[in-house]
Every structure is written in structure tokens, then in C-alpha cells.
C-alpha positions, -999 to +999 in steps of 0.1 A: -106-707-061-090-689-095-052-686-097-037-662-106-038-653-131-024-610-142+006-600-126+012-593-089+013-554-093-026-555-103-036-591-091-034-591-050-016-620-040-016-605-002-039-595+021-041-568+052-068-577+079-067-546+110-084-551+142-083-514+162-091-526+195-063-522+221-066-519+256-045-479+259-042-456+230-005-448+234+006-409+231+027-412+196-002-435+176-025-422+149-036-454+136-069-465+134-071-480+169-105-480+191-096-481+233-125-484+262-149-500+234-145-537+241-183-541+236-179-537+197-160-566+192-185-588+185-198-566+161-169-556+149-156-592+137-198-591+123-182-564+097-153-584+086-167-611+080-195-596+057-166-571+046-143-608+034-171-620+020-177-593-004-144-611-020-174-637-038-154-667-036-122-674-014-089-662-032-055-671-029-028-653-014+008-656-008+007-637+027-018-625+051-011-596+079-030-591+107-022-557+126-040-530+147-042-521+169-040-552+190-050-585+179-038-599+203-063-577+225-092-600+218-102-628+238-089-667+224-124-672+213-126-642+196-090-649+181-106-677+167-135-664+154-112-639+134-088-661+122-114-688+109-126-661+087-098-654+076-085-686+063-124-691+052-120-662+024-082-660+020-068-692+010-026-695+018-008-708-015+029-714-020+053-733-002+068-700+011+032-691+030+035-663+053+013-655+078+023-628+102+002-616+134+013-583+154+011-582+196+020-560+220+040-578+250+017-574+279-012-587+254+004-622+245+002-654+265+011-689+255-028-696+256-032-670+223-002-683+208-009-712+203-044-705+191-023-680+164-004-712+158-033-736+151-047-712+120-014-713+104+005-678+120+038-687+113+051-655+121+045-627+154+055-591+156+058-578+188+058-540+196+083-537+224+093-504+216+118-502+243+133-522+271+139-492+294+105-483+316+116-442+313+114-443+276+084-464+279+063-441+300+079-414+274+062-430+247+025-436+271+033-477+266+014-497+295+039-528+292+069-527+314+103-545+303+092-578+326+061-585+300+083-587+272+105-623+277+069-637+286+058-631+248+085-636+235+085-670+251+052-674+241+060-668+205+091-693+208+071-721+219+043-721+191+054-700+167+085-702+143+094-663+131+096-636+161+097-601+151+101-574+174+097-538+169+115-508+185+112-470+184+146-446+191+147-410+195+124-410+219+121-379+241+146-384+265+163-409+249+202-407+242+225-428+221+236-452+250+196-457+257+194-471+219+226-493+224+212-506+251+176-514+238+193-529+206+213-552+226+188-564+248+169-570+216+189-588+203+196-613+238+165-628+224+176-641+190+149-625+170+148-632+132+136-597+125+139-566+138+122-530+131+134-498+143+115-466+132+127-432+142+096-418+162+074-390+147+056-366+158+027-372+139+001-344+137-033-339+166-014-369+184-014-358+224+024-362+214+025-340+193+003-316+215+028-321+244+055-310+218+037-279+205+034-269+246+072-277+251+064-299+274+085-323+256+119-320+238+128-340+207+157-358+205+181-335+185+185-346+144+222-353+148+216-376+177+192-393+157+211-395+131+238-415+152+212-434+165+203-453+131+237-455+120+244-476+151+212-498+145+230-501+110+259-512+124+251-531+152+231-551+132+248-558+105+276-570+132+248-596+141+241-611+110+210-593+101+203-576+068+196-542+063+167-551+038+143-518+037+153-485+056+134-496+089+139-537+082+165-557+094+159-597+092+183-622+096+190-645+063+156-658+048+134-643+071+124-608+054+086-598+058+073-611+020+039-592+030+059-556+037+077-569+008+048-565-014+037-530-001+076-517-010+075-534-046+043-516-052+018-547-059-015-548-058-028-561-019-062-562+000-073-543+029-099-554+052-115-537+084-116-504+098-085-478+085-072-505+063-064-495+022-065-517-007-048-515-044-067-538-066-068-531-104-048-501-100-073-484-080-065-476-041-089-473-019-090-464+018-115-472+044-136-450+068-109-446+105-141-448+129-148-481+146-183-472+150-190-461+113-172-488+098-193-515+115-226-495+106-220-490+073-210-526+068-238-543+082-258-518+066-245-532+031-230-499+023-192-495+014-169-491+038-143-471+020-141-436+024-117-425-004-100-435-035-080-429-061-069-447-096-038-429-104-026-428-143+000-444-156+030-417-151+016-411-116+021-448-106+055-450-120+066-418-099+050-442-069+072-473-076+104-452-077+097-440-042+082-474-025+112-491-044+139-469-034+132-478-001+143-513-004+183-528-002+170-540-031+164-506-055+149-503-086+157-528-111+155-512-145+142-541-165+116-550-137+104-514-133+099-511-174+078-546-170+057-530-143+050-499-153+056-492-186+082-463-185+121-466-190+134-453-157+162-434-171+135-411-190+117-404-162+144-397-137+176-402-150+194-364-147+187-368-109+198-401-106+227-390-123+231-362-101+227-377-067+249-408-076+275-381-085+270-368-047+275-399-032+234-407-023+225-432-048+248-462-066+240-467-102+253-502-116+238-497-150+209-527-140+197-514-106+197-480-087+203-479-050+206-456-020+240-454-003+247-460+034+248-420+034+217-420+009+195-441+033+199-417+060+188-388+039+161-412+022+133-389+022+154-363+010+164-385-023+129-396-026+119-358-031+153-346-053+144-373-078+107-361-079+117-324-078+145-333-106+120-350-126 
């Protein structure tokens, strides 16, 4: 195994496996996922494994993510089969190790648990969503609110870190919905929470419904109030508000997502799933079926990529970075990619501090409460202004 031994924006020190399978496609998603094709499993776990081993000898990592999809959709056995190869090509270093596994509630039983447990999972994400069963069948979820404190106690009893994920502005949906869901989350004590505003992302059946009218999204105003509350309301519990979806409580950020936000260099394995190694991204094919055929086939299972030049990646980091509570640190962002920030981008930071959207200490620029709910709007004035 060879340390590392370049820095962590061109060296991976993290790894991204996905597994598609789940057992509905849900209404909103356009991930890779694969539903009603449970007799490509076996095959499919073939293809990672040849796909890991492309790596030539095991590597170190920091953190490994396993998302879908479902993993939790596959049997124990096949759990692990999975995770052995894992761990088999991706070797966990530091003391800080982070292993993090995603569910969905009606998927996860103390059984798999504490199979996740036995490779080393110290961490679960759970996809709850919502605790209310309207906004559930809004969003085509098959769990209903009583799956959800059976996984959770599942996670509890085997697994230290429990995330749980939840979507507002579903259709339907008002402010007191979102109160609610946020306070039944947090009943549970999680150590992290997620909450993404939902989108309407396009050829979804979603978004088809939308297009038809036969839904009605929630309005921007109300969704506006919606994540200032989770802002609020969590921060009243003790959690920080460390990336504009990511609230954890003290110690217990995602490192993984961490990496993806800093703009490092991480590995990608499976059907869907991206890589940046080298500087180079690449992407590979979204169809279950091709994937595993072209992997057993010894052919490459990426579909697209892209090395992008110098300038072009610095552009990048100020937008992944931006994202974060924790900015863009000027010396850090010189180190990684060369440029002074303040030549690239310095008249619009200067102009959207002056309107109250960004906070400019001299070492490190931030959003502002008011600038993270207008973040993608910041992200493109700076590029725009550039």
C-alpha cells in the first residue's frame, strides 16, 4: 500500500462506491438507480469488484461512501460480499476513519446493521425525507413514518454516527409541515442532519406532473422561510450550519462530503459514479446493464471526461468552496490552485460584500446568512463579475 504521497486535491484520499438497486424509483430522483432488476445483483457486485481492482494494489483512504440507490436494498450476504471488497481495495487510514453507508428507513433492520458495523461503517445516512405520510406519498416514497424509529434504532444499536436526510418544499408542503418534520427529527438526537430544498429536476415523472400542472410548487418565498427556519431551528439545537444543506452537531461533519466541497481529488466506483484523479474527472456510463457489460467485458466503464486547465479549476474551487461555513481561505486557495483569489474575483467579491452577501475578513471570504440563501445567485455574480 503507497502513502500518500502529492497533495489531497490530486491524490484521492476518499472513495465513492454506488450501488443503484432500490426496491421503487421515487418520483423526484434522477440518480443512477436500477428498480424491478434484482437479478443483476450478482453481477453487478461481479463489475465492482473487477472495476476496484483496476486500482492495481489496495490504496489508502481517509473515507469511504457508499450511496445509491439503496445499499441497504441488498440482501446481508450480498452486503457482505460488497463491503469485503471494499475494504479488500480501499484500505481505511487515520485515526479519524470515516466510513459512511446511506439507507432508506423501510430498507434497514438490525440484521444489516450490524453486518454494516462488522466492516467498519461507522457512520449511516438515512433518507427519511419526511415524517408526515401526505408529503411522503407527494414525493412517491414507499416508507411510511412507522419504518423510520425502527432504523434508526437499528443504526443506534451497532452504529455510532446517524445521519438523517429531509426534503422541504414539497408539493403541498407549508412552513408548519417543515417545523414539524424538523422537530420530529430532531426527537431522535441525530448527529447530522441534511435538508435540501426539492428540485424539480428535468424528465423526472416529477417534473412531468409539474409541466401538466398536476402539481404545484411550493411558492419561493415560502421556501425561502422554510430554510431560514431549518437555520434557526438548528442552530437553537446545537448543530452547525457547516455547508448550505449540512448541519452536524460538534465533531461530526461528513469528512467524505467534506472533500467533494474543498475540491480534492476522490474515486468513483460503480454505475453513475465520477472520479477526479490527477485533475482529470471522469464520469461513468448511468445504465445498470451497460455498466456491468462493459466491465466484464474489460472495456471502460466511463462515459465522459474532462481535464479542465488550470484557470478553469480555480473558477471550480471558488464555487464548491463558497458553499462551505468554512469559505475560501485565501492562502489555502493560492496553495491549491495556483491563482491569488483577489485577481481572479476580487471586484465581485468586493461588490457583493458591499451588498451584504459575502463577509470579507481579509484571510477568508464567506457567504452571509442572507448570502446563503441566495447562494447560487453569488456563485454566478462572482463568475459573471469575473
Amino acid at each position: 500500500m503507497r502513502p500518500f504521497t502529492r497533495p489531497a486535491w490530486l491524490e484521492p484520499r476518499t472513495a465513492y462506491v454506488h450501488v443503484p438497486f432500490c426496491g421503487h424509483h421515487c418520483g423526484y430522483c434522477d440518480f443512477a438507480v436500477t428498480a424491478g432488476q434484482d437479478h443483476l445483483i450478482e453481477l453487478y457486485l461481479d463489475a465492482v469488484e473487477v472495476e476496484l481492482s483496476g486500482l492495481g494494489t489496495p490504496r489508502p483512504v481517509e473515507s469511504l461512501f457508499i450511496g445509491g440507490g439503496t445499499p441497504t436494498y441488498l440482501s446481508p450476504d450480498q452486503l457482505r460480499r460488497l463491503l469485503a471488497a471494499v475494504r479488500r481495495w480501499l484500505i481505511p487510514t487515520g485515526s479519524a476513519f470515516e466510513f459512511s453507508v446511506e439507507s432508506t428507513p423501510e430498507s434497514l433492520d438490525s440484521e444489516k446493521a450490524s453486518v454494516l458495523a462488522g466492516y467498519g461503517v461507522n457512520r449511516v445516512s438515512i433518507g427519511v425525507q419526511s415524517f408526515r405520510p401526505g408529503l411522503l406519498e407527494a414525493l412517491d416514497r414507499r416508507h411510511g413514518p412507522g419504518h423510520i424509529p425502527r432504523a434508526v434504532d437499528a443504526v443506534r444499536r451497532h452504529v455510532p454516527v446517524l445521519s438523517l436526510d429531509l426534503i422541504f418544499a414539497a408539493p403541498g408542503a407549508t412552513l408548519a409541515d417543515w417545523a414539524a418534520d424538523l422537530a420530529a427529527a430532531l426527537a431522535f438526537a441525530p448527529d447530522h442532519l441534511s435538508t435540501y430544498g426539492l428540485t424539480y429536476e428535468t424528465g423526472t415523472p416529477l417534473w412531468k406532473q409539474r409541466r401538466r400542472g398536476e402539481v404545484v410548487p411550493v411558492g419561493e418565498g415560502t421556501e425561502l422561510e422554510m430554510f431560514e427556519h431549518a437555520m434557526d431551528a438548528l442552530a437553537a439545537a446545537g448543530f452547525e450550519h457547516y455547508e448550505i444543506s449540512n448541519f452536524a452537531k460538534p465533531g461530526r461533519r461528513c469528512r467524505h462530503n467534506e472533500r467533494y466541497w474543498a475540491n480534492e481529488a476522490y474515486y468513483g466506483f460503480g454505475v453513475g459514479a465520477a472520479r477526479y484523479v490527477d485533475g482529470r474527472r471522469e464520469v461513468n456510463v448511468r445504465d445498470t446493464k451497460l455498466y456491468v457489460k462493459r466491465v466484464l467485458a474489460g472495456e471502460a466503464p466511463a462515459f465522459q471526461g474532462e481535464e479542465l486547465g488550470p484557470r478553469e479549476r480555480a473558477f471550480e474551487t471558488v464555487a464548491v468552496q463558497l458553499r462551505r461555513a468554512d469559505g475560501i481561505a485565501r492562502g489555502r486557495f493560492r496553495e491549491q490552485t495556483g491563482f491569488v483569489l483577489d485577481e481572479l474575483v476580487g471586484g465581485p467579491v468586493r461588490d457583493l460584500a458591499g451588498h451584504g452577501l459575502l463577509a470579507d475578513d481579509g484571510d477568508t471570504v464567506r457567504l452571509t446568512r442572507r448570502g446563503k440563501c441566495l447562494a447560487d445567485g453569488v456563485v454566478e455574480a462572482l463568475m459573471k463579475g469575473a
